[in-house]
N, C-alpha and C positions, 0 to 999 in steps of 0.2 A: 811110471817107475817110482816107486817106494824111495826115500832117501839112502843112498849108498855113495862107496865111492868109484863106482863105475858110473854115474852122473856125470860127473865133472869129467870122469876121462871120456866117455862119449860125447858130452856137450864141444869140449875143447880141443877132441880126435874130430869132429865134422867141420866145424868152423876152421883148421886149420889145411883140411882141403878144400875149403871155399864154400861149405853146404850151410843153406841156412836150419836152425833148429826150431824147434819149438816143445816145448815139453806140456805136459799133459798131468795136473796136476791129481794125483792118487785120490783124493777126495773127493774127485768129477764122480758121477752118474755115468752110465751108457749113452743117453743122451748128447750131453754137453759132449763125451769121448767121442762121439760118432761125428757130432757137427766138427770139432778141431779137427781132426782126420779129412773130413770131406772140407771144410772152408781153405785150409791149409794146401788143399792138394798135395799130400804128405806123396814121398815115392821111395822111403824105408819106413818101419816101426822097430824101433828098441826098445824093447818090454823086459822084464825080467818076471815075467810070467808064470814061470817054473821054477822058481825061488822055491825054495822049501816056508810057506805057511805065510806064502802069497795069497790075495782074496782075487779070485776070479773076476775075469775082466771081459770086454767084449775084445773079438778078436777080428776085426775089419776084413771079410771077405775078398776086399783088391783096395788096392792101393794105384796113386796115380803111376805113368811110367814113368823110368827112368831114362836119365840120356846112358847112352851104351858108354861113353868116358868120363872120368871124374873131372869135374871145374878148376877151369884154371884159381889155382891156391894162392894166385896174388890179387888180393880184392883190393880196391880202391874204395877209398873214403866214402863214398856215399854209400856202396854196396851193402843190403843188409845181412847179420850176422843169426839174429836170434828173434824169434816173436815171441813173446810173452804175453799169455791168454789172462784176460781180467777173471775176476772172479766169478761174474756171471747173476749179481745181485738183481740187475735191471733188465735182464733176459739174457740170450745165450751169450758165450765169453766170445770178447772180441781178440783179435789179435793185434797186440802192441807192437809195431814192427821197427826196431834198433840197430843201425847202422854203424860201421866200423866206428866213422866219426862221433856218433852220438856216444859208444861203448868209453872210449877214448876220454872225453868228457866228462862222463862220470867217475872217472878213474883221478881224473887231473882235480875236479873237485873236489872228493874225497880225502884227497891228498890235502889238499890247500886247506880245507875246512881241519883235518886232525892230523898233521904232518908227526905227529911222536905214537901214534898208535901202530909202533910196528910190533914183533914177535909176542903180541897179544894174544888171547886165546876167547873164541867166542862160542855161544850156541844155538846151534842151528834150527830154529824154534817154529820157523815154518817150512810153508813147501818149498822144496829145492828149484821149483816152477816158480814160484814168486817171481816178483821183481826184482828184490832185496839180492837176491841172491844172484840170479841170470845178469844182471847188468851189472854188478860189482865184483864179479868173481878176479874180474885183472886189479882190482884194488886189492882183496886177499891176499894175491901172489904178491902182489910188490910189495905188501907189507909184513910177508910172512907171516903173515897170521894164522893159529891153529884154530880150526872149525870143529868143533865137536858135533855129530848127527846122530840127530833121535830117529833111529832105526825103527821103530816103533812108533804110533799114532801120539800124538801129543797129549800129556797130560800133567795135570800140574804136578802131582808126586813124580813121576819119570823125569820131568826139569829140573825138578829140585835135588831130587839122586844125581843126577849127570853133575849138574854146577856144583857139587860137594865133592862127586866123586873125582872129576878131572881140573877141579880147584878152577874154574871158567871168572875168567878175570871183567870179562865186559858181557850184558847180556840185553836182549834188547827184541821187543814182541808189540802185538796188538798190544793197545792198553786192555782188553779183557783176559787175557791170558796171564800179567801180573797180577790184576784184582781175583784172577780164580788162583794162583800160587800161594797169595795171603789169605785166601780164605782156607786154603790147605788144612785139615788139623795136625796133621803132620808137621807143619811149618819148621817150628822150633825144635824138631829133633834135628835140622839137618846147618853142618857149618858154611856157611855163605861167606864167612869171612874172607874169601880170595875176590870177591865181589869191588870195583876199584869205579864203575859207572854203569847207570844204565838207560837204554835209548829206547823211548817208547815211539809209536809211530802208526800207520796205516789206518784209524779209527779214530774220532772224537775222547777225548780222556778228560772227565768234569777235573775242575782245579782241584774237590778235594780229594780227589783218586790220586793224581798227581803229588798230595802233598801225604799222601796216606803210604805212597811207596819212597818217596827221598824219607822219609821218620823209621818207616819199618826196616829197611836193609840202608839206612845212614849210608848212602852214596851220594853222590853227585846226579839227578839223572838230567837227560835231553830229551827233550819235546821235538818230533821233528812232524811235517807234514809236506807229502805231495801224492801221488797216482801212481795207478800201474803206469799211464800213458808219461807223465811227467819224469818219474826214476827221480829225480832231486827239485826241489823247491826252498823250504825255507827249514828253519832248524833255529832254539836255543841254540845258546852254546855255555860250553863248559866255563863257569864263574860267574853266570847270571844268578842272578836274584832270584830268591824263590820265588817270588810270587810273578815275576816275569815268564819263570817255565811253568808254572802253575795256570798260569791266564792267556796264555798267547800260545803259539807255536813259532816262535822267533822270528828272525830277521830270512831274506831273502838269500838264501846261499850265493857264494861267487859265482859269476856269469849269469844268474838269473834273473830275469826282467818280472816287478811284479807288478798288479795294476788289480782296482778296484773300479768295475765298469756301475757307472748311473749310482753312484753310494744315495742313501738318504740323506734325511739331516739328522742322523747317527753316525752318520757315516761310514753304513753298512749297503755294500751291493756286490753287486758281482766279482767273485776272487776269480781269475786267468794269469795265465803263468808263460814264458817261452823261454828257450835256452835251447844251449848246443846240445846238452843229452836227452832233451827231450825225444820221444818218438816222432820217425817222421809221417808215419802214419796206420791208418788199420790194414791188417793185410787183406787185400781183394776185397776190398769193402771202401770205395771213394763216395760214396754218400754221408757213411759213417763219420769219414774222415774230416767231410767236408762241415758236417755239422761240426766235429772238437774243435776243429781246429778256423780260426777266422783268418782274414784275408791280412792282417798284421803277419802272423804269426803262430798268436799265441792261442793255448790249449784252453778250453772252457770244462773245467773238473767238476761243474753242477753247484761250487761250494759259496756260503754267504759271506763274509767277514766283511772288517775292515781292519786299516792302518793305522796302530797310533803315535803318539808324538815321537815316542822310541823308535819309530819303522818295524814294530813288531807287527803280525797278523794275527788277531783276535778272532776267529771265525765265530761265524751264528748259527750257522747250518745251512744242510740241504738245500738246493731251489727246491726241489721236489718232494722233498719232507713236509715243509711250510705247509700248515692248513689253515684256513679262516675262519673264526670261531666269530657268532655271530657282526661280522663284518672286520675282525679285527686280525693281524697276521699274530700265529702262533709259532716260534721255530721251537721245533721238540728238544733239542742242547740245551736251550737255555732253561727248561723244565725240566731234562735230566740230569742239569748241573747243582740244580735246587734240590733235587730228591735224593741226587748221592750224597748228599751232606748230611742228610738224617744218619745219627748213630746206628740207626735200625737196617739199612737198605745197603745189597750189597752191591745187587747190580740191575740196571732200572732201563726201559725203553720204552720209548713216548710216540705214538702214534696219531695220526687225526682219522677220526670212522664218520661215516656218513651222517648227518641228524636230520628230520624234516624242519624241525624248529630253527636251530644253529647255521644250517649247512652242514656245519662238520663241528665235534667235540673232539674232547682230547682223553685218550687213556693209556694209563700210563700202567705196565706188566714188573713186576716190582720182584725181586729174589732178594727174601731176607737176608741176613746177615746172623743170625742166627735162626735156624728154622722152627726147634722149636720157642722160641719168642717173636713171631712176628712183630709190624706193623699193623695197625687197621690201617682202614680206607680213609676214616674218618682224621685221623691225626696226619696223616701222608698229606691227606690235604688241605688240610689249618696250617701243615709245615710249610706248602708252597705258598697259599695264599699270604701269610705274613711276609712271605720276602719278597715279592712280585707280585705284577698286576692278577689282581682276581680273574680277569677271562684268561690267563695262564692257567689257572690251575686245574687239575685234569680233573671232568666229569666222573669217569670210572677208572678205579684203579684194582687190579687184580696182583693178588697174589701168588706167587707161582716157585715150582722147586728151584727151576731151571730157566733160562732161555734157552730160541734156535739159535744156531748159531753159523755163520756162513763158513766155507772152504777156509775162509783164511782169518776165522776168529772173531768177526765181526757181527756184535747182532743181526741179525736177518728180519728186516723190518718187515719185508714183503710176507712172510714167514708169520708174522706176527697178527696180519692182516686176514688172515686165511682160516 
């Protein structure tokens, strides 16, 4: 279903006769649609299919059955409410499966983290399937907050029209979806002045991306980071230091447990996460489950960092990014943090390819900042090698109009691989 507001009145007309939901995000494939349908064991579909200048969709020949009477509508605490399907970056989307209590949770934190954030007005920048969205919508209501929906595929002039046109006080996306806003040429015809913070979130954002959007729209912003599976983790907050939400993704939100498994002597290793909102697991997939999730608790998101003296999280990257460049580890962040700092680069992804010599090299897919001025290859990389170790810097660097770009804004590294 496309963004509308018969979303939220179906999502929150099922869940209030006790059905669990799962939404289906519009940017799926036939594919990934057919798998959520059949993993799910769906037993209605709510499409809006016959919208006027709707795109064609599969239309699932059977569905599982149904019980002939509706669920009893007084759920208990553990019962779940909503599945929320990943993105589907590392193969098919999984389902994140969120229970009364976990919903509840997320709602009490939000609260406690920005308790004056009421009759605010925000926009609705991604899918209505998100996370963002499906596990916070009881924070909305209790904050009275106005949601503006981009009825329409996202793009950065339609963002910038909407926040001008309904004055959107707080606004808050993948970090590539601000960096393609300011690369807008449009930019400066539109007044942003009702603009009062903004919360970046769901992807890696280099510091000076970060420091490139608090100078251009002079707000306030938030650095937040956590998972489909997670819903809340760690977050700036509003009166930090710039170079704190610049460098970190802050501190550990209320009720959240954080922990750094086997750090080096960097004091980089494995970031895991647990809490009450977290999901309690993948739906009809206990294999899945049992790899995120370990025997403490806590959720393994894949992600590197470490803790510093502030209790802020500085992440490194990916486990499964890292590639070994003749014997040495490479994490691509810390190479696409160096290249977005070139004047020249607008938006940059770092991959490891195969070498017979090396193992693996490193190249990096570079979108200038302006097109016709590129970068070479040749200055891209005397820029990395001066700030960082030399087997950092990327063997091949290509230049290109565009990136892929995943469902939900995210470069598409796999994509990039291909």
């Amino acid at each position: 279903m496309e963004p509308s507001f018969w979303y939220p009145i179906a999502y929150i007309g099922a869940a209030r006769l006790g059905c669990v939901t799962a939404g289906i995000n519009p940017r799926f494939g036939t594919r990934e649609i057919e798998h959520i349908l059949s993993s799910s064991e769906a037993t209605a579909l709510v499409s809006d299919l016959d919208a006027p200048g709707s795109t064609p969709r599969v239309v699932p020949s059977e569905l599982g059955e149904a019980d002939p009477e509706p669920p009893d509508a007084e759920a208990a605490p553990s019962d779940p409410v909503t599945i929320v399907y990943t993105s589907g970056t590392t193969g098919l989307p999984k389902g994140a499966t969120f229970t009364v209590s976990a919903l509840d949770a997320v709602r009490r934190i939000e609260s406690a983290l920005e308790p004056s954030l009421e009759l605010t007005s925000g926009l609705q920048a991604t899918p209505m399937t998100h996370m963002g969205y499906m596990t916070k919508i009881a924070s909305h209501i209790e904050r009275r907050a106005k949601i503006v929906l981009m009825t329409d595929r996202w793009t950065a002039r339609s963002a910038l029209e909407l926040i001008a046109q309904e004055r959107i006080t707080h606004i808050g996306g993948v970090p590539t979806q601000l960096a393609l806003m300011m690369m807008e040429p449009s930019f400066g015809d539109f007044d942003l002045s009702s603009i009062t913070s903004i919360l970046i979130g769901g992807a890696p954002a280099s510091p000076d991306l970060v420091r490139q959007i608090r100078e251009t729209f002079g707000v306030p912003v938030q650095h937040r980071y956590s998972s489909t599976e997670l819903a809340l983790c760690c977050s700036t907050r509003l009166g930090d230091p710039d170079v704190t939400v610049a460098e970190s993704v802050g501190r550990a939100l209320p009720e959240v447990e954080l922990r750094i498994l086997e750090p080096n002597k960097d004091g980089i290793g494995e970031v895991v996460a647990r809490s009450p909102a977290m999901m309690r697991g993948y739906w009809n997939d206990p294999d899945a489950t049992s790899e995120a999730i370990d025997a403490d608790g806590y959720f393994h998101p894949g992600d590197l960092g470490r803790i510093d003296e502030d209790g802020n999280l500085r992440l490194a990257g990916r486990t499964k990014e890292m590639y070994i460049r003749g014997g040495y580890n490479v994490y691509p962040v810390e190479v696409e943090n160096v290249l977005r700092e070139h004047p020249k680069v607008a938006l940059v992804g770092v991959i490891g390819v195969p070498d017979e010599v090396l193992g693996e090299r490193g190249k990096a897919f570079v979108v200038p900042a302006d097109p016709a001025d590129p970068p070479t290859a040749e200055e891209l990389k005397a820029f990395v090698a001066d700030r960082i170790a030399d087997y950092k810097t990327p063997d091949v660097v290509e230049i290109r109009g565009e990136l892929p770009l995943t469902s939900m804004f995210k470069v598409d590294k796999s994509a990039l691989k291909t």
